[in-house]
C-alpha positions in Angstrom: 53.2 102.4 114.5 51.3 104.3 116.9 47.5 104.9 116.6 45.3 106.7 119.2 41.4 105.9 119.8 39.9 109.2 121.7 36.7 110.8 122.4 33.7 110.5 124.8 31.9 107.6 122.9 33.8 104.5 124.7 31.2 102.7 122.9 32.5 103.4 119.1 36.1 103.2 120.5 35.7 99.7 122.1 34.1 98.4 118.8 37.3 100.0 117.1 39.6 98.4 119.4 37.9 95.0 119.1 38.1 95.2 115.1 42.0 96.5 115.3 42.6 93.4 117.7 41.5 90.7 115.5 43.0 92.3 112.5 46.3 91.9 114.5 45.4 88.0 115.3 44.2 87.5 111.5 47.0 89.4 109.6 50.2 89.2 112.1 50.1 86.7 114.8 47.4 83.9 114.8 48.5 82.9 118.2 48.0 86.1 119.7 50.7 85.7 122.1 52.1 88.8 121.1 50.0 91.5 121.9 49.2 92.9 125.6 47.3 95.5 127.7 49.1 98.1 130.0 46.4 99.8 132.3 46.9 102.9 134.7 47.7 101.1 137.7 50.5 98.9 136.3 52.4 102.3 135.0 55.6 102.3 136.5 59.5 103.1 135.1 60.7 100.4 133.0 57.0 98.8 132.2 56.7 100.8 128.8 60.4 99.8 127.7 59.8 96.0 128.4 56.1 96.1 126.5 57.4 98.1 123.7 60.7 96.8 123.5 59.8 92.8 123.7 60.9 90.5 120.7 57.8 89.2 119.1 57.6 85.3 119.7 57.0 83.4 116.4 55.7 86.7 115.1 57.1 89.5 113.0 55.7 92.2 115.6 54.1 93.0 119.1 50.8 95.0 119.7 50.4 97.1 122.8 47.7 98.5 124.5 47.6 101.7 126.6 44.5 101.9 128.4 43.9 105.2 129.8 48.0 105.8 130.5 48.0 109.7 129.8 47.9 111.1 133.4 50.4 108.5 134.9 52.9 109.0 132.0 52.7 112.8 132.1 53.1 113.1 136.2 56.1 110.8 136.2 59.6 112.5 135.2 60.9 109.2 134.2 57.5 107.6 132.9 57.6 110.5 130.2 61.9 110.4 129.3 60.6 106.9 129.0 57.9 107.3 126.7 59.4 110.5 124.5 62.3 108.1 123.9 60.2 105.1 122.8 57.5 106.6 121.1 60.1 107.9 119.1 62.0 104.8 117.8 58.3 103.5 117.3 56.6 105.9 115.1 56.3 105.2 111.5 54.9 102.5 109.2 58.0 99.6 109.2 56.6 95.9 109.6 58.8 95.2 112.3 57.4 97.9 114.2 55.5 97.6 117.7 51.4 98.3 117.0 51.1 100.6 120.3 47.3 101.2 120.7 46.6 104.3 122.9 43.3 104.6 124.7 42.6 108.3 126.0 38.9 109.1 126.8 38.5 112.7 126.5 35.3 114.8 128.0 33.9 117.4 125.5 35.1 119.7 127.8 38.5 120.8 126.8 37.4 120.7 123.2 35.6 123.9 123.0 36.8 125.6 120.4 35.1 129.1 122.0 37.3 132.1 122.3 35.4 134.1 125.0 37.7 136.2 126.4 38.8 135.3 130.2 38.8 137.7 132.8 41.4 135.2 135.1 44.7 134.9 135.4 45.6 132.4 132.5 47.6 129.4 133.5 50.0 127.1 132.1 47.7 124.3 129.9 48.6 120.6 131.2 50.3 118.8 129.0 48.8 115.5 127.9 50.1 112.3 126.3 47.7 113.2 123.1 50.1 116.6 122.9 53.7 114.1 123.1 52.5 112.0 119.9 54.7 111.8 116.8 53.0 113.6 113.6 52.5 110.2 111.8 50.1 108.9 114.4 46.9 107.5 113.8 44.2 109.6 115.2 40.6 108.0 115.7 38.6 110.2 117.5 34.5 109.8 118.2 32.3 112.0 120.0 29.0 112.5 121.3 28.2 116.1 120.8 24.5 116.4 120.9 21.1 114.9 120.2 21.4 114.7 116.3 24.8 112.8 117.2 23.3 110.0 118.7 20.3 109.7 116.3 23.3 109.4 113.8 25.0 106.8 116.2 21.8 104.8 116.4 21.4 105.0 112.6 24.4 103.3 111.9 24.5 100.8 114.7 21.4 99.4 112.9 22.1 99.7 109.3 25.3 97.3 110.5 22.4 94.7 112.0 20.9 95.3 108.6 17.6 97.5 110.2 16.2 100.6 109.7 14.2 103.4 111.8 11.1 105.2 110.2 10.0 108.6 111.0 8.8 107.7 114.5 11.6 106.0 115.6 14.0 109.0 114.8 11.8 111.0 117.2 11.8 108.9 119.8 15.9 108.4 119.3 16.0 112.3 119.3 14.5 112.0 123.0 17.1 109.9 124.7 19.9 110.6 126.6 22.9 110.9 124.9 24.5 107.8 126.3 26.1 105.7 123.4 26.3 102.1 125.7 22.6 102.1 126.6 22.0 103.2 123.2 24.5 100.6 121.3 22.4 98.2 123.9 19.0 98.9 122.4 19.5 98.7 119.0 21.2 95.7 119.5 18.0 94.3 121.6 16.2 95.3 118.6 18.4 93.5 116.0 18.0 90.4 118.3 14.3 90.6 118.5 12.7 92.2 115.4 11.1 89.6 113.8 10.8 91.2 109.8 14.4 93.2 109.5 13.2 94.3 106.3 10.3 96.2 108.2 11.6 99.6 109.2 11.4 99.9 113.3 9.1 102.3 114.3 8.7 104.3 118.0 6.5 101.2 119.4 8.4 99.0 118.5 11.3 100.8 120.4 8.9 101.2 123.3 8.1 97.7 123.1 11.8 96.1 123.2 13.8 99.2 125.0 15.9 98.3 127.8 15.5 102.2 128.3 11.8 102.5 128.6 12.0 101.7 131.8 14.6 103.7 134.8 16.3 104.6 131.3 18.2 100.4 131.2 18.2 97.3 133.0 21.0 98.1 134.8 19.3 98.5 138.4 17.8 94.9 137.5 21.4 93.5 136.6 23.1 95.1 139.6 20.4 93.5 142.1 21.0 90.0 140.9 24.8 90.6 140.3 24.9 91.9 144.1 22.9 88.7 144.9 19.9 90.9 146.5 17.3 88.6 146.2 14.6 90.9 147.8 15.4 94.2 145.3 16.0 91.4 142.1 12.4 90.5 142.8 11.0 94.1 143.0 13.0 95.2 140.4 12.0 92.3 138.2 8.0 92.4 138.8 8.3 96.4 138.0 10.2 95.4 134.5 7.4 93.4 133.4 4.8 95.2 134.6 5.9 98.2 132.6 6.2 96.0 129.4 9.7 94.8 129.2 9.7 91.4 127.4 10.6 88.5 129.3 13.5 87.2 126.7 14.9 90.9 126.8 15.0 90.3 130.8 16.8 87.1 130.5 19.3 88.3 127.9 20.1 90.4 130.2 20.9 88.3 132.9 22.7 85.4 130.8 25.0 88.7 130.2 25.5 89.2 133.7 26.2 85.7 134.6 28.5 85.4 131.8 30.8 88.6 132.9 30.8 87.5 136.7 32.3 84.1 135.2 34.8 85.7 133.2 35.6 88.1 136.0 36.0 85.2 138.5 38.6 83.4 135.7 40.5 86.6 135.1 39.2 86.9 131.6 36.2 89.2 131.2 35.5 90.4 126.9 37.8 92.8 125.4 36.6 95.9 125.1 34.4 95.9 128.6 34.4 100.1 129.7 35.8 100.2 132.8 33.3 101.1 134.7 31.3 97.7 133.9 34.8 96.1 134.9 35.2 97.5 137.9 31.6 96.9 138.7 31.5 93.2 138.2 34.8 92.3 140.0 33.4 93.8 143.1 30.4 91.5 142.2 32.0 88.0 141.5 33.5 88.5 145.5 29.9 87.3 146.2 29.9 84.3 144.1 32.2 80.6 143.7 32.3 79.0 140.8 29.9 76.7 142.1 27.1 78.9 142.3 27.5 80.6 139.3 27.8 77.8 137.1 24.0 76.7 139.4 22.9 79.9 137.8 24.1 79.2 134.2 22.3 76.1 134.1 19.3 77.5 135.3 19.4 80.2 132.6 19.7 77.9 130.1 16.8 76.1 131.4 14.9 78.6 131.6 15.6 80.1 127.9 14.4 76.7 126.9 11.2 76.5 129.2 10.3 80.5 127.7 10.8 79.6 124.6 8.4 76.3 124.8 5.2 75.2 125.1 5.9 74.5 129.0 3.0 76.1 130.3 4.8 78.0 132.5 4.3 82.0 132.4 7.4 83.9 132.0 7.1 85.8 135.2 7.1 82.4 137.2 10.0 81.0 135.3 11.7 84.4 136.1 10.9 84.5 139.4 12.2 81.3 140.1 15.8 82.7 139.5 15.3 84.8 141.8 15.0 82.1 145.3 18.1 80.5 143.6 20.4 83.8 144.2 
């Protein structure tokens, strides 16, 4: 069984991924010792036959994931005898079967269906992995298209917390970029923090909680105390709260940070991180030890307790405290 998750919103996909994976751990193999992850780097002849190819231990079947494969596949002569051959004896819907996952982001570009005519010389279209798959694949696609795209994105990412946006709110979704993480990110804030769920969320409240009210996320906040930049942490952070970002929204964000530079450290960051956030936070972790991270931890969890009591301590103080600990 093949089944492919494409498009340009990795957010969607990665949730998809993450919901196929533990359907393979609840239904197949409890264990999950029988699934794996092939990424771009490790493609080389004779990888794809022992991935796909492997007996299932104590399981009926194995699950493979192809993260981002296409290009290496498709440039190697023997990569892609390799993979027409196995793809082959893998298709179709027997028990015993592989599960091979294929993960191929895709740009809009290329998916124009406009048929202006072209005054250049036309040449030969590349062929892509997406073009080699049997008929009986699964095809998941999700895109981001335009503005009433992510407005519909947002919509459902909150009817699954169990929220809803009034008028307002749908105006003020309508006005941000069309970037489905930052957006998956706020109305998950929003979930965490709204009070009255029942109470649809209107545009102040969205200005109120938004990691993107301010330099569009967090993510220049996160990146100064993931690079251990104590100096830019503390600018960063006084201009956060300043503009109206709550404090708990601040710290969430950290205790996330802290939590992928440990699992980057151990080798075992979430599934379903995009790559980019990957990439970013193992060049991070080089400027941490276990040690200090787990200093850090601690004094997150401290300080969630201290912001949440009656310390007498202002938020900003307790915050800025992290910082001279970096």
């Amino acid at each position: 069984m093949i089944i492919l998750l494409t498009g340009n919103d990795t957010f969607t996909l990665s949730a998809k991924l993450k919901e196929i994976r533990q359907k393979f751990v609840r239904e197949v193999d409890a264990s999950n010792l029988n699934s794996s992850i092939v990424n771009s780097d490790e493609m080389e002849p004779g990888v794809l036959r022992r991935e796909m190819m492997a007996s299932p231990f104590l399981a009926k079947r194995r699950m493979v994931i192809l993260k981002e494969c296409g290009d290496a596949i498709t440039k190697n002569e023997n990569l892609l005898k390799e993979w027409k051959e196995l793809s082959a004896s893998v298709s179709g819907k027997a028990q015993d079967l592989p599960i091979v996952v294929i993960i191929e982001s895709s740009s809009i570009a290329g998916q124009s269906t406009s048929r202006k005519k072209s005054t250049t010389k036309p040449t030969k279209a590349k062929t892509s992995l997406i073009d080699l798959l049997p008929p009986d694949t699964l095809r998941i696609e999700s895109w981001i298209r335009s503005q009433d795209d992510i407005v519909k994105f947002a919509v459902d990412q909150g009817r699954g917390y169990g929220i809803q946006f009034d008028r307002s709110a749908l105006g003020y979704l309508a006005q941000l970029p069309a970037d489905p993480w930052a957006v998956g990110n706020l109305v998950a804030t929003l979930a965490h923090w709204t009070n009255t769920p029942s109470t649809p969320i209107s545009a102040d409240d969205m200005e109120r909680w938004s990691t993107l009210a301010v330099d569009d996320t967090l993510f220049s906040l996160q990146d100064a105390f993931g690079n251990r930049n104590r100096g830019l942490f503390l600018k960063e952070l006084i201009t956060k709260l300043h503009a109206g970002v709550h404090p708990l929204v601040v710290l969430a964000a950290l205790q996330k940070t802290i939590g992928l530079l440990m699992g980057s450290l151990t080798d075992s960051l979430p599934p379903g991180t995009h790559p980019f956030v990957a990439q970013k936070i193992r060049t991070q972790s080089r400027l941490w030890n276990r040690s200090k991270i787990k200093t850090i931890a601690r004094l997150l969890f401290l300080s969630d307790g201290l912001m949440k009591s009656s310390s007498g301590l202002t938020s900003e103080l307790i915050l800025t405290r992290l910082a001279f600990s970096l």
